[in-house]
C-alpha positions as a printed Julia matrix, in Angstrom:
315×3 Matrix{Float64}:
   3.69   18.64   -9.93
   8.05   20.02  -10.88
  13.95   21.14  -11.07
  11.82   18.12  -12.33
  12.54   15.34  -10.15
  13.25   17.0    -6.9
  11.07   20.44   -6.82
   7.7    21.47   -6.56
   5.35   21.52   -9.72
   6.84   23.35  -13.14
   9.46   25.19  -11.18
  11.3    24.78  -14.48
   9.22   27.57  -15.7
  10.45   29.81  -13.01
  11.31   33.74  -13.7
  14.72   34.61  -14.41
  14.11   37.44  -12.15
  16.37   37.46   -9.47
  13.99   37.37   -6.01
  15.21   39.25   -3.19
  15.62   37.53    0.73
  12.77   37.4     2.19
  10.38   36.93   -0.83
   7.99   34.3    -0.63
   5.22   32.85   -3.25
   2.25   31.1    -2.58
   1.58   28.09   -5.27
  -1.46   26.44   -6.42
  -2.33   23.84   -8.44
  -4.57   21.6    -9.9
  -3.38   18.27  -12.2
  -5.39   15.69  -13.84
  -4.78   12.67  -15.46
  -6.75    9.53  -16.93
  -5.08    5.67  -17.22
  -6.93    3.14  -19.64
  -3.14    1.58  -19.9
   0.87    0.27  -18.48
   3.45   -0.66  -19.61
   4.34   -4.76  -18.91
   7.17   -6.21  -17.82
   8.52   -6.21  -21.74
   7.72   -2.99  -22.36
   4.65   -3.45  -24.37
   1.51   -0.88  -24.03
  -0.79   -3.37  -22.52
  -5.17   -2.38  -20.68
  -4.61   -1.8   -17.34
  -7.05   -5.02  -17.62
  -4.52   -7.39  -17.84
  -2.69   -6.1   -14.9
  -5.77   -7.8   -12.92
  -7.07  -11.3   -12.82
  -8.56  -13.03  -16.18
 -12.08  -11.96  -17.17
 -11.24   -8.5   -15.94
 -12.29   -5.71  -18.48
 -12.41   -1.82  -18.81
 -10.04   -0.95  -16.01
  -9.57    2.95  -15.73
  -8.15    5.0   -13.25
  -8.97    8.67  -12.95
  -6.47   11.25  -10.64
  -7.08   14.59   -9.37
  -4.81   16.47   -7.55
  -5.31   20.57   -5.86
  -1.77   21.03   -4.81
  -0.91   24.13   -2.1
   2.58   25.4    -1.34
   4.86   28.22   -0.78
   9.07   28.9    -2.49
  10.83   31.15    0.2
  14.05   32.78   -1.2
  16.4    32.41    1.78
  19.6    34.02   -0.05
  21.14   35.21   -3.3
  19.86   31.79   -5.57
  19.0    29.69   -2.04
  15.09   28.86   -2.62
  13.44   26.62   -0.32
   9.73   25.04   -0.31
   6.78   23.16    0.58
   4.0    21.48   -1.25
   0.96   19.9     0.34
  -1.28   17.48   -1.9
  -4.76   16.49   -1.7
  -5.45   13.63   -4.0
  -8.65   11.76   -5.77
  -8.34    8.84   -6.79
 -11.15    6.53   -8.98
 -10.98    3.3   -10.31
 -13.9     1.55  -12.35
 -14.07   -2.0   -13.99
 -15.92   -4.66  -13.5
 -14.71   -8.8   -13.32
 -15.97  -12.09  -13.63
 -16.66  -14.23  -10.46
 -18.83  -17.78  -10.2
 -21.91  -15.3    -8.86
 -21.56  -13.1   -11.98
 -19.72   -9.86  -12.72
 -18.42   -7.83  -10.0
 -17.6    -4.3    -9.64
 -13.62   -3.07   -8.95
 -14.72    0.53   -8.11
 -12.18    1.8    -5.62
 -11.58    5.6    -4.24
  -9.87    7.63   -2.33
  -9.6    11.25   -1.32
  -7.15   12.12    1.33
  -4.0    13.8     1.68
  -0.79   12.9    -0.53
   2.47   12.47    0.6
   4.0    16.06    1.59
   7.06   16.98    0.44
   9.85   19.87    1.59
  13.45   20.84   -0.25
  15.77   23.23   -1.33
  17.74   24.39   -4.29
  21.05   26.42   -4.48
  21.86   28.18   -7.88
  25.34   29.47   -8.43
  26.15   31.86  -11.32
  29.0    30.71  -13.44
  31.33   32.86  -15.19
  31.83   31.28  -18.45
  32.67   34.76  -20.8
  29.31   36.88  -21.72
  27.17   33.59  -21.4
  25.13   34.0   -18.21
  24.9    30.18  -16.77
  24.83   28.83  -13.49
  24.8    24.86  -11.68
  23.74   24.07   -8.57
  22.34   21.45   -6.01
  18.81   20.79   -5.12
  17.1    18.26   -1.9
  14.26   17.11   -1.04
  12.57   15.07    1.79
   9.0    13.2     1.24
   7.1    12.47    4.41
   4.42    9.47    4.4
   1.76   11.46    4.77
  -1.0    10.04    2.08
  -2.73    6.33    3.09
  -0.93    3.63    2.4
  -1.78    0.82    5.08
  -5.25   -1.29    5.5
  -6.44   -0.48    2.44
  -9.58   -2.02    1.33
 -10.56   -3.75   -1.44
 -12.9    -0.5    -2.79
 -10.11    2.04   -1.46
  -6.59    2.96   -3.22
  -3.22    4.05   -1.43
  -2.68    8.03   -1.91
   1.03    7.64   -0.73
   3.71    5.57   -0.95
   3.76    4.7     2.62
   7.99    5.52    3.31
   9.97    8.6     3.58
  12.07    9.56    0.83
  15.06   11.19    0.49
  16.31   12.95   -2.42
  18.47   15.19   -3.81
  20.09   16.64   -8.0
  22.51   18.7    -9.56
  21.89   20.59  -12.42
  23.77   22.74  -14.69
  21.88   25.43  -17.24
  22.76   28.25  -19.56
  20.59   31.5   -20.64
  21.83   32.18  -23.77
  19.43   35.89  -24.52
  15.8    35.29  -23.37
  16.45   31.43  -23.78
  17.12   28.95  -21.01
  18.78   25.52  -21.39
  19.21   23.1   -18.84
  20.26   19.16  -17.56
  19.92   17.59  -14.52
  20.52   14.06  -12.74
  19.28   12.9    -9.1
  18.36   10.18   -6.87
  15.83    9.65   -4.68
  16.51    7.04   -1.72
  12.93    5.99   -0.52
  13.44    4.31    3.18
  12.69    0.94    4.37
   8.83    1.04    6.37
   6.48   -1.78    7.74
   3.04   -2.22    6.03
   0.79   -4.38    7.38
   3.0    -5.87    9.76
   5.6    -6.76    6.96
   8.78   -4.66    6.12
   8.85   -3.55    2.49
  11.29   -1.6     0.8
  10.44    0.45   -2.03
  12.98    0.81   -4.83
  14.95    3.89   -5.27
  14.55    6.33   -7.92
  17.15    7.42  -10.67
  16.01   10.53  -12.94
  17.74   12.46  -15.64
  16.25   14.87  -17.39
  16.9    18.07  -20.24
  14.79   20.94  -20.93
  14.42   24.14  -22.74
  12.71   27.73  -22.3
  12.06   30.3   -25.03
  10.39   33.54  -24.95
   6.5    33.66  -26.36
   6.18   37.17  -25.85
   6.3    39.84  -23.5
   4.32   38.11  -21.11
   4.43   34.39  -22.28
   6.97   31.45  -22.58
   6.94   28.28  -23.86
   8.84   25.25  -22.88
   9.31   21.28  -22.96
  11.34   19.03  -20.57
  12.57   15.48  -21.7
  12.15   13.24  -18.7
  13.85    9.77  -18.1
  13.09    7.64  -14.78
  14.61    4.09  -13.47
  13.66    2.84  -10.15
  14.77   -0.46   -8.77
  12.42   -3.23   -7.52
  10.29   -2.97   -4.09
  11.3    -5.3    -2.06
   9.23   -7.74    0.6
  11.17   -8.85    3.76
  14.25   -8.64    1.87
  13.12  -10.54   -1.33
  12.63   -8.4    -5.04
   9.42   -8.38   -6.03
   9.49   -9.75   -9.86
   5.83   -9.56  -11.06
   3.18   -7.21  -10.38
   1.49   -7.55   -7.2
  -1.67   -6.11   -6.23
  -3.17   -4.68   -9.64
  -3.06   -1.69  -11.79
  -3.26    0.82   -8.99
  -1.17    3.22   -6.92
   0.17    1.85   -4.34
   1.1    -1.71   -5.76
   4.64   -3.25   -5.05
   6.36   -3.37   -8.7
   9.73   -4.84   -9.74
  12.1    -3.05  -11.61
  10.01    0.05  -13.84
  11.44    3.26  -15.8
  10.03    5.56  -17.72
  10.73    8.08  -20.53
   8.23   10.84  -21.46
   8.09   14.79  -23.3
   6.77   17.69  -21.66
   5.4    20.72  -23.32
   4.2    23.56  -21.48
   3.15   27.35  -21.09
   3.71   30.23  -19.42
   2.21   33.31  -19.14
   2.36   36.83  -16.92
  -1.1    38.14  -16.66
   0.29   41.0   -14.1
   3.77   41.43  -12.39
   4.41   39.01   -9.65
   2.03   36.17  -11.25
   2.46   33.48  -13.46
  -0.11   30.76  -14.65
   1.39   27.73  -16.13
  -0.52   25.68  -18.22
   1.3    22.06  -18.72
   0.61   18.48  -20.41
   2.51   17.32  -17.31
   0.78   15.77  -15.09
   1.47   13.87  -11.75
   4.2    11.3   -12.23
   2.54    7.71  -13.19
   1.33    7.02   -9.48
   3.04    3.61   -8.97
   6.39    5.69   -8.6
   5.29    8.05   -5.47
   7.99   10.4    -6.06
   7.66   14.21   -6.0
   7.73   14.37  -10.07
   5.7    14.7   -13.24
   5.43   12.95  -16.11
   4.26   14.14  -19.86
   3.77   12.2   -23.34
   5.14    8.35  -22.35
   7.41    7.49  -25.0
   8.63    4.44  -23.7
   8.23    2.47  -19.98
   8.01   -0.78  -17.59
   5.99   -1.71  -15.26
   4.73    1.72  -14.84
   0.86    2.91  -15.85
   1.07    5.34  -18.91
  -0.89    8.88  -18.23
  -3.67    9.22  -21.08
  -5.24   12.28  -21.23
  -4.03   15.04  -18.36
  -3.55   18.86  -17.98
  -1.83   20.83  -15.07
  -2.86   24.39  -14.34
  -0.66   26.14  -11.72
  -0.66   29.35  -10.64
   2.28   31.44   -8.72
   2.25   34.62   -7.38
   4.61   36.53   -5.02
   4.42   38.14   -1.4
């Protein structure tokens, strides 16, 4: 997973059935997603091969993510929630060295960074249109690895804790939903290795719609737009890529700007199964988001092939 920037996975696609105190829905999901590329410093669609040393060929990086968590409705349109990710992380490739080529295999499976929030929707009286705004937060505990990582092992977390938080504004005009939102995510200064790094904060807008598919099925697509700054090493902005093509490298300045389709559908009451081309946000960011079709980045790895299957249902 995923309000987009600052929620738990596709909780865009949420019912507009109004839960009552006391509810509570257990969440699982599973995301994949395959990298063969980034996007450099110019914004050119480059092999993640290039992001390594010369002589370095067929870089890919393969993640898997089984996601747990639970949405408790607190009050009248007060939701809060939890998410818990285990990650999997591959990388193959091989490069050149004077005793001939060597492998870059890396892995990892281990926890991701947890996250936590809440999200307050207030019903607007604008004539018969029913439409709402509200205010969501989120905190992001450094839970995933992120320190002594070896040279065949790759960071599941971003190593900081992150605070976040967005206001949105939507509109249900019939059985359709409309929405926009902007946040910011503030991710907090943490030593690594004996060194204090700083990890660029995170800007997101975002716009999406909802229609009815069905009785028991609706479609949906979310346009997605992220800026975060540079990382920063004892005080000094990082301005090339350090560390190679893989989560958990410092970056300087990235964005990204991607398209979301997705499905939903009701096999019984109180379930939903969400089928998504959103996958995990590009993993060099570390931010509780997803990511669909890149249509444009920088310094960010662009998500090939994915698919995200969650499934909902309430207590």
């Amino acid at each position: 997973m995923f309000l987009l920037a600052f929620c738990p996975g596709l909780c865009l696609a949420q019912s507009t059935e109004a839960a009552a105190p006391g509810t509570s829905e257990g969440t699982f999901e599973l995301s994949w997603s395959h990298f063969e590329r980034f996007y450099a410093n110019d914004g050119e669609a480059k092999p993640l091969d290039d992001a390594f040393a010369p002589g370095t060929r067929d870089v890919t990086i393969d993640a898997l993510m089984f996601r747990f968590g639970g949405r408790f409705v607190l009050g009248p349109g007060f939701v809060a929630w939890v998410d818990v990710p285990l990650v999997r992380l591959t990388r193959t490739g091989e490069t050149e060295s004077l005793l001939g080529d060597e492998s870059l295999y890396a892995e990892a499976m281990q926890m991701g960074d947890v996250s936590g929030g809440a999200r307050l929707e207030i019903p607007l009286d604008v004539g018969d249109l029913p439409s709402a705004f509200g205010v969501a937060g989120v905190v992001k505990a450094p839970t995933g690895t992120f320190e002594k990582i070896e040279s065949n092992q790759i960071a599941t977390g971003g190593g900081d804790w992150g605070l976040g938080g967005e206001l949105f504004a939507l509109a249900r005009p019939g059985d359709v939903e409309l929405g926009a939102a902007a946040g910011l995510m503030l991710l907090l200064p943490h030593e690594r290795d004996g060194v204090e790094v700083d990890r660029g904060d995170v800007r997101s807008a975002r716009i999406w719609i909802i229609a009815p598919l069905g009785p028991r099925a609706r479609v949906g697509a979310t346009l997605s737009a992220w800026m975060r700054e540079a990382d920063r090493v004892e005080g000094d902005a990082v301005d090339s890529l350090v560390g190679g093509a893989q989560p958990g490298a410092l970056v300087p300045a990235s964005r990204l700007l991607t398209v979301g389709p997705f499905v939903e559908l009701s096999p019984v009451r109180h379930t939903r199964l969400v089928v998504s081309l959103n996958a995990p946000t590009s993993s060099w960011l570390f931010v509780p988001g997803e990511a669909g079709w890149a249509l444009s980045g920088k310094n960010v790895m662009i998500t090939g092939t994915q698919l995200h299957v969650a499934f909902r249902a309430k207590f």
